[in-house]
C-alpha positions, 0 to 999 in steps of 0.5 A: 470429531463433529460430535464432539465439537458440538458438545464442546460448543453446548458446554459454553453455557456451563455455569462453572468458571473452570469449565467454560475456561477449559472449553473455550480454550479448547474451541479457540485452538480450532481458529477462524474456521469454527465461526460458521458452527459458532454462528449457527448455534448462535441464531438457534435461539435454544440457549440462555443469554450467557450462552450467546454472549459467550458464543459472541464474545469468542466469534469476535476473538476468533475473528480478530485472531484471524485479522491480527495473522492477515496482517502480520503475513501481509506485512511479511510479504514481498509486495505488500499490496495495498488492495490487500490491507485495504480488504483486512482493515475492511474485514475488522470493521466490516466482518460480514461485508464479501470482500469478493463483492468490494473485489468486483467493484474495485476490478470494475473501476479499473477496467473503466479507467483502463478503457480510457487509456492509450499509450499516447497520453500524457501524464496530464491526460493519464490523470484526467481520465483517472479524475472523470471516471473516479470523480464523474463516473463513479462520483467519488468524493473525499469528506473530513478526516473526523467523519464516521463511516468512511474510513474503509473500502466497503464504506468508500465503495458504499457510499461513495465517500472516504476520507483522505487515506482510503480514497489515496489508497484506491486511487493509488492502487488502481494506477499501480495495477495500470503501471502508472506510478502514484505512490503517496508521499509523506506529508502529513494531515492528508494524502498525497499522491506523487505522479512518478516518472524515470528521469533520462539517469535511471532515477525518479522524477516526481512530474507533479503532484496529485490531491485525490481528496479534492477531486484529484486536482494538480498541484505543485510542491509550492502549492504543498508547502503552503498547505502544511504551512496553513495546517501549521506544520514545520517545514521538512524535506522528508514530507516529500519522501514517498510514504512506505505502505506500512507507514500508510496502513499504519495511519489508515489504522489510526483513523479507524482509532480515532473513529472507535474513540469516538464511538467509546469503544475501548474494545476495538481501539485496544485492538487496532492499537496491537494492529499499529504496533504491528506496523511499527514492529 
């Protein structure tokens, strides 16, 4: 079976049109766990250019592949965890990035977080020792929707800096690890964190409101208002709904759009688009 397979990735180089289409498609029923042999041959240098665009060009597809069914089962899922898409849409923009590393640094901010707390706390001072080590400690910090390069966990965790979106979904999935729960709530143009509480008839109690873009400050719904009135958005009671995890993966996308627009990259904005539509399904 190796053999053949390796004479299988050997035929990419075929000039005939008809055989690279019967090899490749050959190849691309083996799925993502033929990338490794792929990228040997690549490196080996051995072959013609036509050889290693061919090669490249199926890795990527290979790869995609992989990403778009990651995604769809993590929709499928019961809990939908929000760490989990942050990795897929890490592994679209970052291929090679080890998510075990961007698991470790992850796992390592929420033992410094949960070192700090205690069961007497308030709600206040649960989100006060949040802010020191996210803030202070790590020195997170959130930049403009428009940046490049931070719009996913490995460039958060890299360089310290994410957008809206990204940096709300760390610190939102942290809390939730630690059973406090700062779900996002819908408001548009930026990201917004909704400290959560039973109230004494079994409900939920939205406490206050949290800004991980500006250094996890407090505010209030007032406060919120007057920011979308600021931001020229009409009025709307659903804003402060929580945010369901498809429709915030759904916008995490869309940054990663707006970003390949950016880059005129047409290739990935076609792909990221079937990856929001995904979401929409």
């Amino acid at each position: 079976m190796q053999g053949e397979v390796s004479a299988l990735i050997q035929l990419m180089e075929d000039p005939d049109e008809e055989i690279f289409a019967h090899v490749k498609q050959e190849l691309s029923r083996m799925g993502d766990g033929l990338i490794p042999q792929l990228e040997q041959y690549w490196e080996l240098n051995q072959y013609g250019p036509l050889f290693h665009q061919r090669v490249q060009s199926l890795i990527q597809e290979l790869q995609y592949r992989a990403i778009y069914k990651r995604l769809r089962e993590w929709k499928e899922s019961h809990d939908q965890d929000l760490l989990e898409a942050m990795l897929i849409l890490n592994r679209f923009a970052h291929p090679t990035m080890a998510e075990r590393e961007l698991k470790q640094q992850v796992m390592k901010i929420r033992q410094d977080i949960w070192l700090e707390m205690n069961d007497f706390l308030t709600a206040v001072e649960v989100i006060n020792v949040f802010n020191t080590i996210l803030f202070r400690v790590h020195q997170f910090e959130g930049v403009s929707h428009v940046s490049q390069g931070h719009n996913t966990l490995g460039d958060l965790l890299h360089t310290k800096r994410g957008e809206p979106l990204i940096l709300g979904a760390l610190y939102s999935w942290i809390a939730e690890s630690l059973e406090v729960q700062l779900p996002a709530i819908s408001v548009p143009g930026d990201c917004i964190l909704a400290y959560q509480e039973l109230d004494y008839k079994g409900g939920v109690d939205n406490l206050f409101y949290v800004h991980p873009h500006q250094g996890g400050q407090i505010v209030s719904r007032e406060e919120i208002e007057g920011m979308l009135v600021a931001m020229q958005y009409p009025y709307d009671d659903r804003f402060f709904n929580n945010a369901g995890r498809l429709e915030w993966v759904g916008r995490m996308i869309n940054t990663l759009i707006n970003e390949a627009i950016a880059n005129s990259d047409d290739k990935k904005v076609s792909e990221l688009r079937a990856m929001q539509a995904l979401m929409l399904e």
